[in-house]
C-alpha positions as CSV (number, residue, x, y, z in Angstrom):
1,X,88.5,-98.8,-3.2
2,X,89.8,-95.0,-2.6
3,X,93.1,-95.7,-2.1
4,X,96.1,-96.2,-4.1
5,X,99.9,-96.9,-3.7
6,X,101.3,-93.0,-4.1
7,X,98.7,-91.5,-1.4
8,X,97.4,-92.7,2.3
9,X,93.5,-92.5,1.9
10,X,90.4,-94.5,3.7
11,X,88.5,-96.8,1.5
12,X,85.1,-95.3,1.6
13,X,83.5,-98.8,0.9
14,X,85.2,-100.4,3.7
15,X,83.6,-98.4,6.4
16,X,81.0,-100.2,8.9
17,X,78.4,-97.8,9.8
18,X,75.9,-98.3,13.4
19,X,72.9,-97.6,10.8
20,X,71.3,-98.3,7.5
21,X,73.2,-96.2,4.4
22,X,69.9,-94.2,3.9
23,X,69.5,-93.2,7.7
24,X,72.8,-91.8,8.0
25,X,71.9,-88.3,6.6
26,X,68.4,-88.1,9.3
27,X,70.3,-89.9,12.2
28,X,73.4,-87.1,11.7
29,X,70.8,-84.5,11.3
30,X,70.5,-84.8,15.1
31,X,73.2,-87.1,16.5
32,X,77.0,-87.2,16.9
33,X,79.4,-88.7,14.9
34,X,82.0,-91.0,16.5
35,X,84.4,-92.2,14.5
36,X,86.0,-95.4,15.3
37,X,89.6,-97.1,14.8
38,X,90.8,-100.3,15.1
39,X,94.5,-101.5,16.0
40,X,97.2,-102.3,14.0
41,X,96.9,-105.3,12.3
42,X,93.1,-105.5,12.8
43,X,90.3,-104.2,10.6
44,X,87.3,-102.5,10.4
45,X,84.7,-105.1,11.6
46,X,86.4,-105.5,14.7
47,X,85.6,-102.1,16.9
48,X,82.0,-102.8,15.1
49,X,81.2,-105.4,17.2
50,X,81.4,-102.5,20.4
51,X,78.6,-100.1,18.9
52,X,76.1,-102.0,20.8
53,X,77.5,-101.1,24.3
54,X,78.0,-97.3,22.7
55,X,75.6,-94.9,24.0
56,X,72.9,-95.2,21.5
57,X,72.6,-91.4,20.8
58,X,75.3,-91.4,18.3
59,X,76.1,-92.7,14.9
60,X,79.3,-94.7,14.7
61,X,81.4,-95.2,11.7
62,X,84.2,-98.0,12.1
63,X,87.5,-96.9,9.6
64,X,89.9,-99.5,7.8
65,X,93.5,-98.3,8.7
66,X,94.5,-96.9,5.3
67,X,98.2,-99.6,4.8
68,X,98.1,-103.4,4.4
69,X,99.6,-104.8,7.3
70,X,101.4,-107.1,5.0
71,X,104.7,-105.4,4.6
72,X,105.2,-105.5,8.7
73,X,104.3,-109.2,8.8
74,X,100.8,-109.2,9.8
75,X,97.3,-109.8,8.6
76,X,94.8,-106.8,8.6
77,X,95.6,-103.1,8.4
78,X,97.9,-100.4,10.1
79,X,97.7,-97.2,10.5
80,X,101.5,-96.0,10.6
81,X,104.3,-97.6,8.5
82,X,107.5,-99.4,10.6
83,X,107.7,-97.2,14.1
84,X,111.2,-95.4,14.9
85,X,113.1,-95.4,18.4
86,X,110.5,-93.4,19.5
87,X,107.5,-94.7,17.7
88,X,105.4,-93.9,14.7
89,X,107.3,-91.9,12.7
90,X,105.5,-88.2,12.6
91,X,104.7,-88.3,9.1
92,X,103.1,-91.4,9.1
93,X,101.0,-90.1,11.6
94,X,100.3,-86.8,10.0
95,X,99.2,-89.3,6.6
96,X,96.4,-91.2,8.6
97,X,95.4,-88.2,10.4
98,X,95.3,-86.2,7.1
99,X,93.3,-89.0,5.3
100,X,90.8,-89.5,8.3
101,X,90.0,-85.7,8.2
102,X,89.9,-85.8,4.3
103,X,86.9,-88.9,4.8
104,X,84.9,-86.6,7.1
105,X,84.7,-83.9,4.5
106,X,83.9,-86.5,2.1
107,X,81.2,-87.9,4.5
108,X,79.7,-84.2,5.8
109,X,79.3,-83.8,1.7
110,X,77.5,-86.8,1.3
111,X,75.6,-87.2,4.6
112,X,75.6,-83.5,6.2
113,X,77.5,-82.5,9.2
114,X,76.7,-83.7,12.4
115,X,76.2,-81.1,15.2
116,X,79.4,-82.8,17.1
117,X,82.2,-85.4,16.0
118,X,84.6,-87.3,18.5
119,X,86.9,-89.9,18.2
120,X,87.1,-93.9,20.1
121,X,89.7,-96.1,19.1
122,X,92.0,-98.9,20.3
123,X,95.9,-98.8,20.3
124,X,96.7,-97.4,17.4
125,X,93.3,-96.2,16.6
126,X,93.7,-94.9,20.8
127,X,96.4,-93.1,19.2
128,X,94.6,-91.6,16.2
129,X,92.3,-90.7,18.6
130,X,94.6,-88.4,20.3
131,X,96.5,-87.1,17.3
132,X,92.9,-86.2,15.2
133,X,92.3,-83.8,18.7
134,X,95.9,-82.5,17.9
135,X,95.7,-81.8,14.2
136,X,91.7,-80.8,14.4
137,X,91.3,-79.2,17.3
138,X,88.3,-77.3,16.3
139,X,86.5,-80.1,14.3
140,X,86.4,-82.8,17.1
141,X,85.0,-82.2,20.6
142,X,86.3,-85.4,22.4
143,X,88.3,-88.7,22.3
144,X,88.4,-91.9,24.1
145,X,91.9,-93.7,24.0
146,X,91.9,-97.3,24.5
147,X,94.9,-98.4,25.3
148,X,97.1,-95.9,23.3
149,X,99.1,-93.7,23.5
150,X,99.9,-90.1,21.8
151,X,102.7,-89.7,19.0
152,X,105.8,-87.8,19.9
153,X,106.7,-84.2,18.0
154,X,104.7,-81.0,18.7
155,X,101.6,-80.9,16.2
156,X,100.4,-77.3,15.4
157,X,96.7,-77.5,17.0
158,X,98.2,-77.9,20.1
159,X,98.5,-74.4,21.6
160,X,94.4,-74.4,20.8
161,X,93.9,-77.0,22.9
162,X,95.6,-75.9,25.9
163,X,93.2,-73.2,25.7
164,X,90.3,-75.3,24.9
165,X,91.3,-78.3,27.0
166,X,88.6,-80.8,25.4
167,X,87.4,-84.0,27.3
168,X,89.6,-87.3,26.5
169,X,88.9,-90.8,28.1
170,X,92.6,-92.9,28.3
171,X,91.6,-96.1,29.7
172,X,94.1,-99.1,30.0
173,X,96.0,-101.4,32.1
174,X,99.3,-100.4,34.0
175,X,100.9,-103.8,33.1
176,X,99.9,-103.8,29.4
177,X,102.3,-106.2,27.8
178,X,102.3,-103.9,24.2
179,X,102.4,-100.3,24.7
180,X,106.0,-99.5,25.9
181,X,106.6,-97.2,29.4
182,X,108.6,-94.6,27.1
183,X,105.2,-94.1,24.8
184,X,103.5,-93.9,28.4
185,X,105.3,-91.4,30.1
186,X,105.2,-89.3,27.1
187,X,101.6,-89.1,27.1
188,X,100.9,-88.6,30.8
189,X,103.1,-85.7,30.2
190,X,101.3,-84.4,27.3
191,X,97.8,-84.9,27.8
192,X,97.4,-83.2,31.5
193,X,98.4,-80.2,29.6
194,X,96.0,-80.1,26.8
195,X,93.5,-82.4,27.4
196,X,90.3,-82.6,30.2
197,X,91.4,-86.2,31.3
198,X,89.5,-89.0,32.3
199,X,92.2,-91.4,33.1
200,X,91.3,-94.7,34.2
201,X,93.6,-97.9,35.1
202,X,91.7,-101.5,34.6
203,X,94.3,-104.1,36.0
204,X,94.2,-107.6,34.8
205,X,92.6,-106.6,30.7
206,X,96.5,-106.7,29.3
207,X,96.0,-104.7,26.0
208,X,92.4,-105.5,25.7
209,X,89.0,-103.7,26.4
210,X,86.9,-104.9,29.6
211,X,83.3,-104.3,30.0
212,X,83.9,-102.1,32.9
213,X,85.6,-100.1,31.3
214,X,82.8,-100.0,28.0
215,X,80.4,-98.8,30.7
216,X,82.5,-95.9,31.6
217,X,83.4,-95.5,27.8
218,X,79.3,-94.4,27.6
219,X,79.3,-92.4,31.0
220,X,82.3,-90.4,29.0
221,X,81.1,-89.7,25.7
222,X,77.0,-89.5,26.8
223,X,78.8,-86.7,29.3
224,X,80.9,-85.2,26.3
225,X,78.6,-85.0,23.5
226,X,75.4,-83.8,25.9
227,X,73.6,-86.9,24.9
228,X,71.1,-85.9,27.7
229,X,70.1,-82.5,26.2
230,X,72.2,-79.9,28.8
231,X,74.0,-77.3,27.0
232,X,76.4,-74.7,29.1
């Protein structure tokens, strides 16, 4: 295991990949990489269970949250340590997103660099999502956030993307019992701004994720990443 008490790092062995260890390199050769995260409390093998109703042009890598939900009360794993009166405290966020760009340099070394990344994940891997576009704004060319939201405080990639205005999926449900209305008006605030959005409202999944709403997950990211070949 990577990580250690003094430093916020993903566990390399804990990573479920879409494909075999020795067709990673050949399949990133050619394909995207989307990396996925899971929500608090939950682990890696539980997003894995979507890369079947994933576009099948890509190569998915599913990420253990780097903290032991223990401490907070739960089972699993969390990205963030204890959230403030206006969630996740901004260095905790800075620390995951830090240690999830610090695994895709360790990955491009070991596998090559894939000719586009992008980000999926659900709550607060919907969140990473968002906040990996923030601090890479240049390494990442979409995200889908599954019932997330973004993190407050100004991030410094954020004047690039209002330039660059990269696609992002936010898909939930108007009534989700979890995700506060504070974190939710902060984000449709931010995102129009910075962000091509794909917004989409499924009533009736709580803080879930519906098929409908996988389908249109692939639409998104087949559209994105040019899975069909077209290049502007």
């Amino acid at each position: 295991m990577n990580a250690n008490d003094d430093q916020v790092t993903i566990d390399d062995d804990a990573v479920v990949w879409s494909v075999a260890t020795e067709e990673i390199s050949e399949r990133l050769a050619e394909q995207p990489l989307v990396v996925v995260m899971h929500g608090r409390g939950s682990h890696e093998n539980d997003l894995a269970q979507l890369f079947p109703f994933l576009p099948a042009g890509c190569v998915y890598a599913s990420l253990r949250a780097p903290l032991s939900g223990a401490p907070y009360g739960m089972g699993g794993f969390t990205w963030f340590t204890a959230s403030g009166a206006h969630g996740p405290e901004r260095a905790s966020v800075d620390d995951a997103v830090a240690a999830v760009i610090a695994w895709l340099g360790r990955a491009e070394g070991r596998f090559g660099a894939p000719p586009a990344i992008a980000a999926l994940g659900f709550s607060q891997g919907g969140m990473m999502s968002v906040e990996l576009m923030r601090a890479a704004p240049h390494r990442l060319a979409a995200a889908v956030n599954l019932s997330g939201a973004s993190a407050h405080g100004p991030v410094g990639g954020d004047e690039v993307l209002t330039e660059r205005r990269p696609p992002l999926f936010w898909g939930r449900d108007a009534a989700d019992p979890i995700i506060d209305a504070a974190a939710i008006a902060r984000t449709e605030e931010f995102v129009p701004g910075h962000f091509d959005v794909t917004a989409r409202l499924y009533p009736g999944i709580a803080h879930s994720i519906s098929r409908e709403e996988l389908v249109e997950v692939s639409a998104f990211l087949s559209e994105a990443l040019r899975l069909d070949g077209s290049v502007d």
